[in-house]
N, C-alpha and C positions, 0 to 999 in steps of 0.2 A: 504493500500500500504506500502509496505516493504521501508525503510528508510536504506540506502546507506550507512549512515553514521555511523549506529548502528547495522547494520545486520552484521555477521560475517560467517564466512565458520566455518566447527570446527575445533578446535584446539587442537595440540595435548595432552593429558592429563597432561603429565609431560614432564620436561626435563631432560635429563639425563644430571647427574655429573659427573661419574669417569669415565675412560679411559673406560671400559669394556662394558659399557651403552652407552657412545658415537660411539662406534665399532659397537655395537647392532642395536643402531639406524641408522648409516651411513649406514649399510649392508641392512636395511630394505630401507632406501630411494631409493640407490642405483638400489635394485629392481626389486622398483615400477618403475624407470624410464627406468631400460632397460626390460622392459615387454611391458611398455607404447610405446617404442619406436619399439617392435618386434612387437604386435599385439593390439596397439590402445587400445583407451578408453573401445572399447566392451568386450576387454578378458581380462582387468583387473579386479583382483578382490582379496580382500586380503588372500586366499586362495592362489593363485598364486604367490604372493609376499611372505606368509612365504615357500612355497615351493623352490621357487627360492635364498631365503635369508636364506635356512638351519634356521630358529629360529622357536619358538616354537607359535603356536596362541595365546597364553597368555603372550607373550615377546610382540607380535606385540600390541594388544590390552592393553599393559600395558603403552602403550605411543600415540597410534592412535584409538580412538575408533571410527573411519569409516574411510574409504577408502578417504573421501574426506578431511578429515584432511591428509593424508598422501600426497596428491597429492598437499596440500595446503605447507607441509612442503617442497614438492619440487618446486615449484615453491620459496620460500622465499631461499632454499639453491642456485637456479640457478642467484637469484637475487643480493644476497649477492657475488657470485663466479666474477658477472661482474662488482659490486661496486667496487671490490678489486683490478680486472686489470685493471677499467677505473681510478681508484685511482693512480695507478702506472703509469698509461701512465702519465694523468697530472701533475706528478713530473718534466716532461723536463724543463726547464726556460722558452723557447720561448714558445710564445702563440699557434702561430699557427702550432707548431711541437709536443707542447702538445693534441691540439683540433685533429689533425690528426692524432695522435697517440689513441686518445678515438676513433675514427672511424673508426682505426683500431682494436683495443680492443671488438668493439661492435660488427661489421661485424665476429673476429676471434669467438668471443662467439658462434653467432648464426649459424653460419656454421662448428662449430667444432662438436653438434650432430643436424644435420636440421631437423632431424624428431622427435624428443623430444623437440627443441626449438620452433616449428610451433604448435606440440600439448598443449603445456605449455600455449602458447597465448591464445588459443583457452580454456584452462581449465581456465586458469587469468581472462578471460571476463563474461565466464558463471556462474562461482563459485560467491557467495557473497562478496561484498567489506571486506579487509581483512587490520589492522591497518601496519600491517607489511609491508605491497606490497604500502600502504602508504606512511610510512617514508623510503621504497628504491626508492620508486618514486621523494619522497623531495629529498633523498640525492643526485640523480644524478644531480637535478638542480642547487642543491647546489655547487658542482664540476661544471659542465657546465658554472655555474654564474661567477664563483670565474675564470675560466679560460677568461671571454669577457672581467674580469678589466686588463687583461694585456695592456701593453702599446702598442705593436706590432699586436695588433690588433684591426681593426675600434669602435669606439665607437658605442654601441644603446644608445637609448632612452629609453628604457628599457629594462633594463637586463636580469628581471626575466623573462619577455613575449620573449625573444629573445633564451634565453635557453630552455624554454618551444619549444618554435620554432624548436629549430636544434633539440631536443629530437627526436620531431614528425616525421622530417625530417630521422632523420637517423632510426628510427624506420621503417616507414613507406619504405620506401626504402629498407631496410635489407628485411623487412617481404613480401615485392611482388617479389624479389629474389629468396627469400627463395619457395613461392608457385610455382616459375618459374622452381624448381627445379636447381640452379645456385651454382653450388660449387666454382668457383673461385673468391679468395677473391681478389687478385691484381684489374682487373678490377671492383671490386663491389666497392673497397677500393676508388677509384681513383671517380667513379661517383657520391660517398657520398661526397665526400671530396669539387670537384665543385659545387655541391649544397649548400652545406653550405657556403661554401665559397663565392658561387655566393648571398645568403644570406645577408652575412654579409655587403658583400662591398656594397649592394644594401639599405641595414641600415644606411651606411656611413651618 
């Protein structure tokens, strides 16, 4: 039996350094993800991807040597892109304008492409445990964490299992939206927000 902890998806061979190899790769990502998002896991293929990303099969394979490393680097790029906004919401002072402000960040992520964000989940689960999808996974609780020591918002008992919590929470809610087919964020924003909220004060 395959171990979780050591199994990896692959990864991609190198990483590019100057400006022209990061162009290379983003157009390659890029893609993969608007292929994935026209026509599903079944017509992807890296064939597809250097066609669609004008580079050459030898560009592609000099940084992705399968296809599931590529889809593996998008899932870490889409991971990263939400660390960054829920990082920036959590700038506001107040706790709870910040925690709403990540609920807003989260819901605008997943609804800005819903059908590249639903198939992404869906390739995150199947694909092998991945170190990277790891440490985005820590950092959000991290953030999450750092936002329940505010003073303006109720204390847990514990922190870490309470952030894990609202994660779940707003995940789990984004992603049944999302299969509902549900593009409006205001209302999706508003029913995350009471949940957690109804949450926390229930931690009180």
């Amino acid at each position: 039996m395959t171990d979780p902890l050591t199994a990896q998806r692959p990864r991609p061979r190198k990483r590019p350094q100057q400006a022209r190899s990061l162009a290379t790769v983003e157009a390659i990502v890029e893609a993969a993800a608007r292929i994935l998002e026209a026509v599903g896991h079944g017509g992807f293929s890296t064939n597809a991807v250097v066609e669609r990303a004008g580079v050459s099969v030898g560009s592609l394979y000099q940084y992705f040597p399968r296809k599931e490393a590529l889809v593996g680097a998008l899932i870490v790029r889409e991971k990263n892109r939400l660390i960054e906004d829920a990082r920036a919401a959590a700038s506001r002072p107040a706790g709870t304008d910040a925690l709403v402000a990540v609920i807003e960040a989260c819901v605008g992520h997943q609804l800005r492409r819903p059908a590249l964000a639903r198939l992404l989940d869906f390739e995150e689960a199947r694909l092998p445990f991945d170190a990277e999808i790891h440490r985005s996974a820590a950092a959000l609780n991290t953030l999450v964490s750092g936002l329940l020591e505010r003073p303006d918002l109720p204390r847990q008992p514990d922190t870490p299992t309470a952030a894990a919590d609202l994660l779940a929470i707003i995940k789990g809610m984004i992603d049944a939206a999302g299969e509902r087919g549900e593009t409006g964020e205001v209302p999706l924003v508003d029913r995350v927000r009471r949940a957690v909220l109804g949450y926390l004060g229930a931690g009180a």
